[in-house]
Every structure is written in C-alpha cells, then in structure tokens.
N, C-alpha and C positions, 0 to 999 in steps of 0.2 A: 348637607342640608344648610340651607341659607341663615345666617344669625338672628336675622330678624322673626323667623318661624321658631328655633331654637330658644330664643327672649319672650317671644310669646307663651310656648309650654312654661318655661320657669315662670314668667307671670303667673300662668294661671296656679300652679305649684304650689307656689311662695302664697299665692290669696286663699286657696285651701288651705294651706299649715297656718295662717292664721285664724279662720275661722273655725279650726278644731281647738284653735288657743282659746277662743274666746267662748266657744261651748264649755268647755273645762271651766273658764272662771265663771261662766253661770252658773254650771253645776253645783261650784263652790258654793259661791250665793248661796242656792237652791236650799243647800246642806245644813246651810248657819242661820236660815230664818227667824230660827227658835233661839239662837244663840246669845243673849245677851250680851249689848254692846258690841256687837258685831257690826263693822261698816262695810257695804257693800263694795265692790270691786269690778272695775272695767279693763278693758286692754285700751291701752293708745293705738290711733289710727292706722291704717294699714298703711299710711304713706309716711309714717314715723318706723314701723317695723319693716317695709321697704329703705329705707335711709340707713338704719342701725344694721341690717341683716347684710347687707352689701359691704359694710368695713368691717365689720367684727363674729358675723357667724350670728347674734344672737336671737334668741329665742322671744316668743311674746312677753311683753310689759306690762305689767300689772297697775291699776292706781285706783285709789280711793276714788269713788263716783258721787259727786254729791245726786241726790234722788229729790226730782219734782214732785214726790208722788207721797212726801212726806216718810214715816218712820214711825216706831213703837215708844211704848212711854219708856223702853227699859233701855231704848240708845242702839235699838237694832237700826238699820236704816236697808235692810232688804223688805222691797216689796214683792210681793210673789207674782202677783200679775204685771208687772213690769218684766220682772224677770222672765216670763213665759212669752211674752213676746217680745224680747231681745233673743230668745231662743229659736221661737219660730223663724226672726229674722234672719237668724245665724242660717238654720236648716237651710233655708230658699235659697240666700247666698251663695251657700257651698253645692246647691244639689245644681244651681247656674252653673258654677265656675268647674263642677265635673263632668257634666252635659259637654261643656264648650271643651276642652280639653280632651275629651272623646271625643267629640266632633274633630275634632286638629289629629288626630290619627287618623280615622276614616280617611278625612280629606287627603291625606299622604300615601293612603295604602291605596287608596285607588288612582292617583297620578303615577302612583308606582305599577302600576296594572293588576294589582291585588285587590279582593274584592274581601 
C-alpha cells in the first residue's frame, strides 16, 4: 500500500482519538457546571496534538479556556450552552472524519476487486 494512503488513514485516526479527547473534556465540563469555582477546560489544537503525538506518543491536552459567554457568581466559568455546542461540533467532526476513513476502505476494497 502506498505511504501516502497509509498517512491518510492515520490522519484520519489520529483526528478521531482526538475528538473523542475532546468529547471527554466536555463531558467533564458538562459534569462540573454545578461545581463551584470550577474553570472550564479545552484541548489544544489538533495541529499541536499532531506535533506532540509524532515525538512522544502523547495523549490530548488539556488547558484552561477563558469563556466569552461569561460565568457564575461563585467562579464557575462553564457554560452549558457553550458546551453543547462544542459537543455538537465535536459529534459532526468525528462522524466526518469516520464517514471519510470508511470511505478509504471501500475505495481499496474495490481496486482490490472486492466489493
């Protein structure tokens, strides 16, 4: 198989394991709403977990998010409606990038005369 098809599957890979990273620190969010003095949390970019994953193996990033959308008197700083649509965004993203990764099997299995 040619490496440049072979680089494309891990692409697409490597961009689902992180936007399952980044459902998980929603979820967290999601969890801590109620949580006083809870600060909400994002992952760094997927082209910073691309850079860091390629020398050292590692895993999603976590960081403090400052939030447009404001915060609670008690220092919380998740918003829920922010949060459900960073989620939704998350869901489209990954249900893209395994559509397309499906799609890059078929397209192999039938050059290979499998149907």
């Amino acid at each position: 198989m040619d490496s440049s098809v072979q680089n494309w599957f891990q692409l697409a890979s490597r961009r689902m394991e992180w936007l399952s990273g980044r459902q998980n620190v929603i979820a967290e969010n999601i969890a801590n709403a109620d949580t006083p003095g809870y600060v909400s949390r994002g992952v760094r970019s997927f082209e910073d977990f691309l850079k860091s994953s390629a020398s050292t193996g590692a895993t999603v990033e976590t960081e403090e998010v400052p939030t447009r959308w404001g915060g609670s008197k008690d220092g919380n700083t998740v918003v829920l409606e922010e949060q459900a649509i960073l989620a939704a965004q998350s869901a489209g993203e990954f249900r893209l990038a395994s559509k397309l990764y499906a799609k890059g099997h078929q397209l192999i299995a039938l050059a290979a005369g499998r149907r």
